[in-house]
C-alpha positions in Angstrom: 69.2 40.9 122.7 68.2 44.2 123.9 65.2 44.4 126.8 63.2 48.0 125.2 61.9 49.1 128.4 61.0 46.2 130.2 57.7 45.1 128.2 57.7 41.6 128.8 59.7 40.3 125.8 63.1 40.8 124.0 63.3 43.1 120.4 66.2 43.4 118.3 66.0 44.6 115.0 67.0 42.3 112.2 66.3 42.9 108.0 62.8 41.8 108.3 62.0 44.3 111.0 61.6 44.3 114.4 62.0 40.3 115.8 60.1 39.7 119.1 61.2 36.9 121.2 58.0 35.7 123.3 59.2 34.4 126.6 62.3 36.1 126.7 61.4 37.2 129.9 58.4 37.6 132.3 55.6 38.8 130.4 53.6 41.4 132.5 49.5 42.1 132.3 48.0 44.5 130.6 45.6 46.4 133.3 42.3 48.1 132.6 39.7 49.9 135.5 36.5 50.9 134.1 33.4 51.8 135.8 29.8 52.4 134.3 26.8 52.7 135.7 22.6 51.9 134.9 19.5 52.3 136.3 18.9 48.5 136.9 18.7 47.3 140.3 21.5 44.9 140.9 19.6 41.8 141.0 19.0 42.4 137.6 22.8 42.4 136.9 23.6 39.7 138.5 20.7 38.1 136.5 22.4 39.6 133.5 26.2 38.7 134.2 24.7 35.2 135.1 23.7 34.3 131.4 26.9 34.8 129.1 25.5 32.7 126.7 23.9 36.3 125.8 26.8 38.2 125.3 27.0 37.6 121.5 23.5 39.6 121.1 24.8 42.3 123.2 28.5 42.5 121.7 27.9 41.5 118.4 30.8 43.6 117.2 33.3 41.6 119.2 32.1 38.6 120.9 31.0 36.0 118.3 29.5 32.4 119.9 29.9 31.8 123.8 29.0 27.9 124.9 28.7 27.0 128.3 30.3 24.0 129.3 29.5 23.3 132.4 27.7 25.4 135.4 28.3 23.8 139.2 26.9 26.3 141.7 28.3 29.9 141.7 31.0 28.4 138.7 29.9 28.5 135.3 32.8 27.2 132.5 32.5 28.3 129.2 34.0 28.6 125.9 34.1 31.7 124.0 34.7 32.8 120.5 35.4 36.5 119.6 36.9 38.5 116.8 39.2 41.9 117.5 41.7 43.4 114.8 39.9 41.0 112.2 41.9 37.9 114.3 39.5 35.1 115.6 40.0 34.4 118.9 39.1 31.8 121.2 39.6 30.6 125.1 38.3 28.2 128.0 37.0 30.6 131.1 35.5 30.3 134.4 33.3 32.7 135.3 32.5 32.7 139.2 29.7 34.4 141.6 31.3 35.5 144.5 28.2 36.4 146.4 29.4 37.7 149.6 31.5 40.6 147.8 28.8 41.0 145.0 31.6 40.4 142.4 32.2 38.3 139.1 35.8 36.7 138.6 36.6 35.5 135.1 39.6 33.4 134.1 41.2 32.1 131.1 42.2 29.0 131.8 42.9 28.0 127.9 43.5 29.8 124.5 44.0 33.3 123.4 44.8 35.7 126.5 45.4 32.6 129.0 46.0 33.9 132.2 43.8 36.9 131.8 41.4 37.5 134.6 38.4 40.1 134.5 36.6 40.9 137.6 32.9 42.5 137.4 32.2 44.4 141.0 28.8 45.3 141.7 27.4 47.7 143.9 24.2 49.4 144.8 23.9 53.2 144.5 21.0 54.9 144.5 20.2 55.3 140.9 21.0 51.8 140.4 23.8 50.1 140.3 27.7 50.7 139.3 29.6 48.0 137.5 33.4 48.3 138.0 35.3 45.9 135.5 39.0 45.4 136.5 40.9 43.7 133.9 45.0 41.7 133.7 44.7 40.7 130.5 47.7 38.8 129.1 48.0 38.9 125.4 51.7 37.7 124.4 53.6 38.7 121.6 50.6 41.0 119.9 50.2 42.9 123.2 52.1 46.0 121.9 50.2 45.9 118.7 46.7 45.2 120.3 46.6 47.2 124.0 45.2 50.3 122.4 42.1 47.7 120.3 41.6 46.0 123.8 41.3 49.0 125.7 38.8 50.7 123.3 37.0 47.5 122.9 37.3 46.7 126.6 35.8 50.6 127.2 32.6 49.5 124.6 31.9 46.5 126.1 31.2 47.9 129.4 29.3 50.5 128.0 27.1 48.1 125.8 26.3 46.3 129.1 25.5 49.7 131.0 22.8 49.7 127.8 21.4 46.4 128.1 20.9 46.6 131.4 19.1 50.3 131.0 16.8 48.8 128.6 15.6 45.8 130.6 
């Protein structure tokens, strides 16, 4: 098999088209840094970032049910349905409040994109505050088909909270 640049799997091409092997070799993260800002005062984000159960009013578009499972202190687990590419998708996160740094961390501990971690940094500015999402999101054998979807949809999402949290 022939490594094509070192994407995280192995492609040859066979009579059905091109064959990828998943776990040829080390998959590597897909990495996003986006950073919006609103008006809100950042209590009222973390208020915000603190109730996931909303996202599906907010994101409509993408994220489709989110149950919380569990919420122990600053660590909230939850389950959460979405849809991108017209694929359901589903996973098992923690979400957790780190308070000193004014930061979010999600994980995926189970399902589509495990091993994908999003972090939501917050930080006052005078107009407001500034969200700054970092993502690693692992997505497997799609990734080459889907990093373009997940990055616009990444992009949206981030802006739709920036609106939210403007109107409230």
């Amino acid at each position: 098999m022939e490594n094509k640049g070192g994407c995280g799997s192995a492609s040859v091409d066979s009579s059905d088209g091109l064959y990828t092997a998943p776990g040829e070799f080390d998959s590597m993260p897909t990495k996003y840094d986006i950073v919006v800002q609103t008006k809100a005062p950042m209590s009222k984000a973390i208020d915000y970032y603190s109730h996931p159960e909303n996202l599906p009013k907010v994101h409509p578009d993408f994220v489709k049910d989110v149950k919380v499972i569990s919420k122990e202190g600053n660590t909230t687990k939850l389950e959460q349905q979405m849809e991108m590419m017209g694929r359901k998708l589903k996973s098992t996160n923690t979400m957790v409040w780190n308070d000193a740094e004014h930061k979010f961390e999600v994980n995926t501990l189970e399902g589509d994109g495990k091993g994908s971690k999003i972090t939501i940094a917050l930080k006052e500015i005078p107009s407001g505050t500034e969200m700054h999402y970092w993502a690693e999101m692992e997505f497997g054998a799609l990734g080459f088909f889907i990093k373009g979807k997940a990055k616009t949809s990444f992009e949206k999402v981030a802006q739709e909270d920036a609106k939210a949290l403007d109107a409230m």
